[in-house]
C-alpha positions in Angstrom: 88.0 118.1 94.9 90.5 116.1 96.6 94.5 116.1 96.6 94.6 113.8 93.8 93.2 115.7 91.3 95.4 118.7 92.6 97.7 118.8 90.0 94.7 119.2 87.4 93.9 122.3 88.9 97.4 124.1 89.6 99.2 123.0 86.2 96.4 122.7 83.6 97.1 124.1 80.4 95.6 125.4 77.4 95.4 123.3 74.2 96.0 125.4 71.3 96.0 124.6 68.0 95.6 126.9 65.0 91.7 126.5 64.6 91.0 128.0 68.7 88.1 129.1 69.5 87.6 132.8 68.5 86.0 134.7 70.3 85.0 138.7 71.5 87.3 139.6 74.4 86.6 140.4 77.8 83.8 143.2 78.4 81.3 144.2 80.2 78.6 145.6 78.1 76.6 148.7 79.0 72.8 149.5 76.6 73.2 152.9 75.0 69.9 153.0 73.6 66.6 154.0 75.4 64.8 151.5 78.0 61.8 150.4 75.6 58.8 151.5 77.3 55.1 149.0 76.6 53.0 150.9 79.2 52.5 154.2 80.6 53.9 156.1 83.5 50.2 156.1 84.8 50.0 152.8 84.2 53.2 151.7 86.2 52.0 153.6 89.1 49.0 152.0 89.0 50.8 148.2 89.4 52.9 150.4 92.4 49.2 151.4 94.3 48.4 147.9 93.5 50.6 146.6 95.4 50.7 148.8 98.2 47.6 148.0 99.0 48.0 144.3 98.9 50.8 144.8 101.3 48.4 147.1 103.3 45.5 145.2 103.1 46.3 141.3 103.3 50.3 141.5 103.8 52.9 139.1 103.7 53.8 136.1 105.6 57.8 136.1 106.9 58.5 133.2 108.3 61.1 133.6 110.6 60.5 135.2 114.4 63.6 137.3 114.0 62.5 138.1 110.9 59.2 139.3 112.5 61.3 141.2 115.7 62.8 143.1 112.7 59.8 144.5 110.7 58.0 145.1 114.3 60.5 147.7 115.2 61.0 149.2 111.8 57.0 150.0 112.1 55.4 146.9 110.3 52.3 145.7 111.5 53.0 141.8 112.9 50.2 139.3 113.6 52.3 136.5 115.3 50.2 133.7 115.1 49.8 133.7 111.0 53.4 135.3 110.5 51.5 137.7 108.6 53.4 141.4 108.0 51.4 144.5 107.0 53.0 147.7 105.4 51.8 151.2 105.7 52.6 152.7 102.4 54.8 155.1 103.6 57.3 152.7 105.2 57.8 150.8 102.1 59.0 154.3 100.1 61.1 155.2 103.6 62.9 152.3 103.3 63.2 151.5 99.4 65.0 155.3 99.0 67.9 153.7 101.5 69.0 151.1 99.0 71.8 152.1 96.4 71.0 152.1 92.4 74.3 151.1 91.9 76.9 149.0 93.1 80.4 146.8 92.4 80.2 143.4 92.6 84.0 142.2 93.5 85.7 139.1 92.3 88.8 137.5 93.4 90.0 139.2 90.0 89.3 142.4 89.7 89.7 143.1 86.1 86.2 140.7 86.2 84.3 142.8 88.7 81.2 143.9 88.1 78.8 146.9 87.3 75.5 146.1 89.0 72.9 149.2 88.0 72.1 152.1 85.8 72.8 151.1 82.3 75.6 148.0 82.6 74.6 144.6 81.5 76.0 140.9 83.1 75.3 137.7 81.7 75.2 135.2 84.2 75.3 130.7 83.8 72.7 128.7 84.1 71.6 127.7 87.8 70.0 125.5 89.9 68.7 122.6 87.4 68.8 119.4 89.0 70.0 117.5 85.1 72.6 118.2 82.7 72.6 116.4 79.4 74.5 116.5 75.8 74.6 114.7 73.2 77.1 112.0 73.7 76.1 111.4 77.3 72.2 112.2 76.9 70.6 113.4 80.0 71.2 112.6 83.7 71.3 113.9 87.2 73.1 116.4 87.7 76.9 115.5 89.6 80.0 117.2 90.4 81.8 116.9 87.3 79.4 118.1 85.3 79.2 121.1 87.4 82.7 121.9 87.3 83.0 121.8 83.6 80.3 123.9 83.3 82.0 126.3 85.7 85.0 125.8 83.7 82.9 126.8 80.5 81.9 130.1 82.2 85.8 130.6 82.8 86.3 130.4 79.4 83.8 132.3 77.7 84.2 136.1 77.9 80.5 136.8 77.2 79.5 135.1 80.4 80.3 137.3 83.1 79.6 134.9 86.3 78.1 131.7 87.5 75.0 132.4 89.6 74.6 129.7 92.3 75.0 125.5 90.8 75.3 125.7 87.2 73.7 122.0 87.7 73.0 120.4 91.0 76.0 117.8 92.1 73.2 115.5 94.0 76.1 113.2 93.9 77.8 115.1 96.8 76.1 115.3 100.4 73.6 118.0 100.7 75.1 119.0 104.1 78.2 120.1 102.4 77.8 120.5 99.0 78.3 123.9 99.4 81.9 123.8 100.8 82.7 121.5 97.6 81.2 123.9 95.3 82.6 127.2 96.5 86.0 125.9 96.2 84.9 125.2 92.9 83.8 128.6 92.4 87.1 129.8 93.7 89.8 127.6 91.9 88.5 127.0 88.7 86.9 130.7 88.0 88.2 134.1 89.0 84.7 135.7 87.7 81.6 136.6 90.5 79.2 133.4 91.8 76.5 133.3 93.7 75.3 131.5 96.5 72.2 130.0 97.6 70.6 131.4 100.9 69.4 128.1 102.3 70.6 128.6 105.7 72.8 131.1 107.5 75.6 128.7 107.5 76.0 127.6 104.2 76.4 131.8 103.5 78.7 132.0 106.6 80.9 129.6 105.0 80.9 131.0 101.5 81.8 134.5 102.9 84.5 133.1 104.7 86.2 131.2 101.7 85.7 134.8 99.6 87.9 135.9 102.4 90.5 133.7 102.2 90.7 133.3 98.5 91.4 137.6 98.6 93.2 137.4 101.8 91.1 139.7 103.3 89.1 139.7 106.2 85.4 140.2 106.7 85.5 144.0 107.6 86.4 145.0 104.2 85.0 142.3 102.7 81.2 144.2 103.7 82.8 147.3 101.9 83.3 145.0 98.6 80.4 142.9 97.9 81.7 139.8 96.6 79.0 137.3 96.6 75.1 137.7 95.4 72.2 135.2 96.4 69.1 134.9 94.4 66.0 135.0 97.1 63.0 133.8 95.6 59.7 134.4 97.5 57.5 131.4 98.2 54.7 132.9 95.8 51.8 133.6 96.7 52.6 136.3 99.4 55.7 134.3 101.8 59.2 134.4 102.2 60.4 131.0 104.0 62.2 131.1 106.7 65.4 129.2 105.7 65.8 132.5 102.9 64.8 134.7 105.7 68.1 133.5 107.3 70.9 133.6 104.7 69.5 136.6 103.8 70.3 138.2 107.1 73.7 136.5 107.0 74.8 138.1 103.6 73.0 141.6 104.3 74.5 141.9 107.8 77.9 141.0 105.8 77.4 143.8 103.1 76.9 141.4 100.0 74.4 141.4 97.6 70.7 140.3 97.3 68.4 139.9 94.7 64.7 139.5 95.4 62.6 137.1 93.0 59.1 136.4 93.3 58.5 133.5 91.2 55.1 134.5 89.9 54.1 132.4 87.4 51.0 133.8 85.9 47.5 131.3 85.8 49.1 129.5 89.2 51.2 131.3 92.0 49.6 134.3 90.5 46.4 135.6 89.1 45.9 134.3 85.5 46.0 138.2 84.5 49.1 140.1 83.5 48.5 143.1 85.4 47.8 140.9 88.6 50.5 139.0 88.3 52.6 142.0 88.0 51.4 143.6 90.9 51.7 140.6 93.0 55.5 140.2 92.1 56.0 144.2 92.8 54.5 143.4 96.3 56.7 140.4 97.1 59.5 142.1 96.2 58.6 145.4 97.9 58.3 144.2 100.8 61.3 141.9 101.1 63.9 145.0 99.5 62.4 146.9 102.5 63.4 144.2 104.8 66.8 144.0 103.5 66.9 147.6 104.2 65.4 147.6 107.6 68.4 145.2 108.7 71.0 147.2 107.0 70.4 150.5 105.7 71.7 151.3 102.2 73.1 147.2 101.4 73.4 146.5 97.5 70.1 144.7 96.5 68.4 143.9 93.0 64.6 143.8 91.8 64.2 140.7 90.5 61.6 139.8 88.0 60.2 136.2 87.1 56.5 136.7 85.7 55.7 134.4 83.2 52.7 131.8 82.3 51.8 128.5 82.5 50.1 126.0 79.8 46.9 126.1 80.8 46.6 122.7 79.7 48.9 120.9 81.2 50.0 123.6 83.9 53.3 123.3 83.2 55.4 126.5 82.8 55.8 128.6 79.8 58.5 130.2 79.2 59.9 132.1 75.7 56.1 133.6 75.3 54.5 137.0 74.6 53.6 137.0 78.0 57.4 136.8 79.6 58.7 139.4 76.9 55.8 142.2 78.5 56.5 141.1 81.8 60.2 141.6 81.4 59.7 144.7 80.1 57.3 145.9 82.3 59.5 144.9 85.0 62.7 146.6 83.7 59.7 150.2 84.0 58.8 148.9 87.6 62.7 148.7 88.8 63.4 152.2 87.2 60.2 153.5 88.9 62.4 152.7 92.3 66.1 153.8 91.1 67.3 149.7 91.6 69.1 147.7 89.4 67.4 145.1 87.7 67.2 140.8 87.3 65.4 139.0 84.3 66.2 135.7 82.3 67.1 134.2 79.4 64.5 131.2 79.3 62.8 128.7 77.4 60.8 125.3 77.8 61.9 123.2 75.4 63.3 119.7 76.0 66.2 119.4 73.4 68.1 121.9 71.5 66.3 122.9 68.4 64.6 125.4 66.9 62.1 125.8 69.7 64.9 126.6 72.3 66.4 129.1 69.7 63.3 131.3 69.2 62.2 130.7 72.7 65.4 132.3 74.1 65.3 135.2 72.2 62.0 135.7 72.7 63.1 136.1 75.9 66.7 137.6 75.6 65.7 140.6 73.8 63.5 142.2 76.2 66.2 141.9 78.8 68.1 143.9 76.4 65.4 146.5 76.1 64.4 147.0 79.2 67.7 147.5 80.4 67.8 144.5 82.8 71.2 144.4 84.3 71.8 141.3 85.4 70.8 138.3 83.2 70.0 135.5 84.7 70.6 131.6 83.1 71.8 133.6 80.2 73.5 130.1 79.0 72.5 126.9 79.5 68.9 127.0 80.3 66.7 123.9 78.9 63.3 122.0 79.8 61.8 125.3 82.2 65.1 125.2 84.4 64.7 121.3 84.7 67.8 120.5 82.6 71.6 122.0 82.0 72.8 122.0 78.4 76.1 121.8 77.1 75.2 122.7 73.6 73.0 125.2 74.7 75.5 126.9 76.8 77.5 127.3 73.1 74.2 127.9 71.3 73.9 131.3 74.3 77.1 132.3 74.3 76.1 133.1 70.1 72.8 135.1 71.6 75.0 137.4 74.1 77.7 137.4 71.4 75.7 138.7 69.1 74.0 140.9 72.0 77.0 142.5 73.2 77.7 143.2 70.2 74.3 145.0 69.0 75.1 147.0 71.8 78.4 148.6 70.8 77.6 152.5 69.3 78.2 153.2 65.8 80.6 155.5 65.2 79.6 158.6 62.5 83.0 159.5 62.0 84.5 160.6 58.2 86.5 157.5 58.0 83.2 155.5 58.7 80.8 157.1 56.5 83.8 156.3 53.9 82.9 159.0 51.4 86.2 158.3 49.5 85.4 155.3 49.1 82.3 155.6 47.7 83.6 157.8 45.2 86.6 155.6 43.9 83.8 152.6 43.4 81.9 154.8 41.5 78.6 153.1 39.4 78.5 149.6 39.3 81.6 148.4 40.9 82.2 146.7 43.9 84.2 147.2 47.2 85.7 143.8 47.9 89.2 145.2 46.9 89.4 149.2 48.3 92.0 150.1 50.3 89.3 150.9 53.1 87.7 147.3 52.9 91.3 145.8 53.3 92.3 148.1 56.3 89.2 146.9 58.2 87.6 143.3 56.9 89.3 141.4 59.4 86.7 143.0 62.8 84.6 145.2 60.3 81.3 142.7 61.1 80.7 140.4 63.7 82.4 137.1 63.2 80.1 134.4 64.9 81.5 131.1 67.0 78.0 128.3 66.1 76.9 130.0 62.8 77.8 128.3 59.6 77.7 131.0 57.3 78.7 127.9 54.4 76.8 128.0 51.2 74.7 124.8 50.8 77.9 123.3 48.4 80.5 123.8 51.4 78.2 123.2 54.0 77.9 119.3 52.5 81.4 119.1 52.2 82.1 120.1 55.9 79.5 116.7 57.2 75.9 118.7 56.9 76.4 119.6 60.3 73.6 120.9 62.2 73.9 124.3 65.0 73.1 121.4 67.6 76.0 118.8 66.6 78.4 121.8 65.9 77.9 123.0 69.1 78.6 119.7 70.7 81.9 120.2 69.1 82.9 123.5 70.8 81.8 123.0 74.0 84.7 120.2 73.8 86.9 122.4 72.4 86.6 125.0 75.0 87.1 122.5 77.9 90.5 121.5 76.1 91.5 125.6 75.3 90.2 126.4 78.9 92.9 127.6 81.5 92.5 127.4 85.0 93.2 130.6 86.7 96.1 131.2 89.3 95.5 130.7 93.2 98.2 131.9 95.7 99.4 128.5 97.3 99.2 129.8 100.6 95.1 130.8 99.8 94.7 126.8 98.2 96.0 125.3 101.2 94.2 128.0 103.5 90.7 126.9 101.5 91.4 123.2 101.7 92.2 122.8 105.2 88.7 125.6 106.1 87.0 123.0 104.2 88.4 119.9 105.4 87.7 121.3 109.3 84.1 122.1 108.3 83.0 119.0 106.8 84.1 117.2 110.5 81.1 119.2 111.8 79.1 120.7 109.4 76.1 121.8 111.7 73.4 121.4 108.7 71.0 118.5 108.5 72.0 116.6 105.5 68.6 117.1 103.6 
């Protein structure tokens, strides 16, 4: 963002009018209910010997030689030549008991940190697809102002706790230092938690830095507040590249958070069964946790899970199936079986928002929810298998987690609630539209959705015939024009700019 568009971002203000957006207010939402359970105890510990042995057995390729310095001295077997890794069972338990089942996530804001663990939920933005689209614009590459309005979307909308790495890809900007044009981004037009891709250790230097100066703090207590979190995705099957290897090491060594994700999609990168696939992705991620440990004992990690399928007649992935849902859950058993928080997704592979997208996500959203995952990942936004960004998705999500967030609030069983006197002045037959204990609570008694058109069909012709997709188009407008940029110390803007400004001159990253 350059100078001219500064006054955009200090002065912008939000465009009320008397039909704003309503929606629930800020909170983090924690699953009261008990983790939903599909296989046995045995069962999971059979995946966990599984995988054990592959890690005994054939191992894992890192490819990184400091990487492979590491995991010799921490006891790993190391066959230099293949980059091959081999764990004794033992040291993958020694080192997975060092990492912490819970942890804070800090954001420049702290009444937006975050839980990471135990029974707290986040709902995280779409990342990493390289096209946006809507309806007025259709679909495209992804660029930089489409990125930062979808940043600015996960400003305004409570329900979406974070932005986890690009919410689309700006290919418009120069891959050597897109980064630097992002995390400013990140830092002026959100106060919430992002992520950051580990492509490099410079690109994470960077970031960490610019986390720094937007708190004012400096990188000693920034490695007692873990800021920033970076999705690590193992090349599947049975590798972690080396360019991960290295901004992993950067934001471990700096305290911050990292979340291991095999990307085992069942029928290719993985074995066509469920059960192999699931013990494949505990073995990628096994291994790399340990790793993480090995380099810094005790640093804030997550178990990631991606196991889905592919069509097997096409081979293209399948998302929103029978298959993801068991994974997920399974997964959610697998983390708990190794006290560490746990990653899943809200995902579909449907190429325009329709029915198929809707049943798709929640096919996927509610095992998330029952299997306690903590952090969601592309919770909003997600379209064509992670190939595409959707602004009317995004508004068609933020209903899901609404409602979500809201099937997770406890009932209460109090006297008031179970309303006996009401019940009693109704008597046979009548109705409760008009009691004095309807009329003290209609106004947040049920939850009042955002897309939904609740309209019988009469009103609902009046209003245009309107369909979820075209209303949605409609809000995610709206909340662009209600959105409000949050406050930056001028000091910390001019501090960011100039970091920025000196690192493009030499950015030390090849641009590719």
């Amino acid at each position: 963002m350059d100078r001219k568009s500064k006054h955009k971002r200090r002065g912008r203000t939000q465009s009320r009018t008397n039909n704003a957006i309503e929606q629930l207010p800020w909170k983090q939402p924690r699953n009261p209910y008990p983790p939903f359970e599909i296989v046995s105890a045995d069962q999971i510990e059979e995946i966990h010997l599984a995988s054990l042995r592959i890690l005994e057995e054939v191992g894992i390729a890192f490819l990184d030689e400091e990487a492979l310095d590491i995991l010799k001295e921490s006891g790993a077997e190391i066959e230099r030549s293949t980059q091959m890794v081999k764990f004794a069972p033992e040291l993958i338990e020694e080192y997975l008991k060092k990492a912490p089942s819970q942890f804070t996530l800090h954001s420049r804001n702290p009444v937006h940190n975050l839980e990471v663990g135990k029974d707290w939920n986040i709902f995280s933005m779409v990342a990493s697809p390289p096209n946006c689209s809507d309806i007025d614009k259709g679909r495209r590459a992804g660029n930089f102002e489409d990125f930062q309005n979808l940043v600015r979307l996960s400003q305004h909308f409570n329900t979406i706790h974070m932005t986890g790495g690009y919410a689309v890809e700006p290919v418009d900007l120069p891959a050597n230092t897109r980064h630097l044009d992002c995390a400013l981004a990140h830092l002026l037009l959100t106060d919430k938690v992002f992520g950051a891709y580990s492509l490099g250790r410079q690109r994470i230097s960077d970031t960490i830095d610019m986390i720094c100066i937007s708190r004012g703090i400096k990188r000693d207590q920034l490695k007692t507040q873990p800021s920033l979190i970076s999705i690590i995705n193992t090349s599947s099957p049975l590798r972690v590249d080396g360019v991960m290897i290295q901004g992993m090491l950067e934001m471990v060594r700096n305290g911050q958070s990292i979340c291991v994700t095999p990307f085992t999609l069942s029928g290719a990168m993985a074995p066509v069964t469920l059960a192999g696939a699931l013990s494949l992705q505990n073995a990628e991620a096994l291994a790399t946790l340990a790793f993480t440990q090995m380099v810094a004992p005790g640093s804030p990690v997550v178990y990631g899970g991606f196991t889905s399928n592919v069509d097997m007649k096409s081979g293209a992935p399948a998302f929103g199936t029978p298959e993801l849902a068991k994974s997920t859950l399974i997964g959610g058993q697998l983390a708990r079986r190794y006290g560490l928080p746990y990653r899943a997704s809200n995902v579909n592979a449907c190429n325009i928002v329709d029915a198929q997208a809707g049943y798709e996500s929640m096919m996927s959203l509610w095992p998330t929810i029952l299997s306690h995952c903590n952090l969601v990942k592309h919770a909003a936004g997600w379209m064509e298998g992670g190939l595409c960004a959707s602004f009317e998705k995004v508004i068609v999500d933020v209903e899901l987690l609404q409602m979500m967030s809201s099937f997770l609030e406890q009932l209460s069983f109090s006297g008031e609630e179970m309303a006996f006197d009401a019940i009693a002045e109704v008597g046979p037959g009548g109705h409760f539209f008009g009691t004095q204990h309807t009329l003290e609570r209609y106004e947040k008694a049920f939850y009042a959705p955002i897309l939904s058109d609740w309209s019988n069909f009469g009103m609902w012709e009046e209003k245009g015939t309107k369909t979820a997709f075209q209303r949605a188009n409609h809000i995610w407008k709206q909340a662009l024009e209600e959105y409000q940029q949050p406050t930056l110390e001028e000091s910390r803007l001019e501090a960011l700019e100039s970091f920025v400004s000196k690192r493009k001159e030499n950015p030390g990253i090849p641009n590719y």
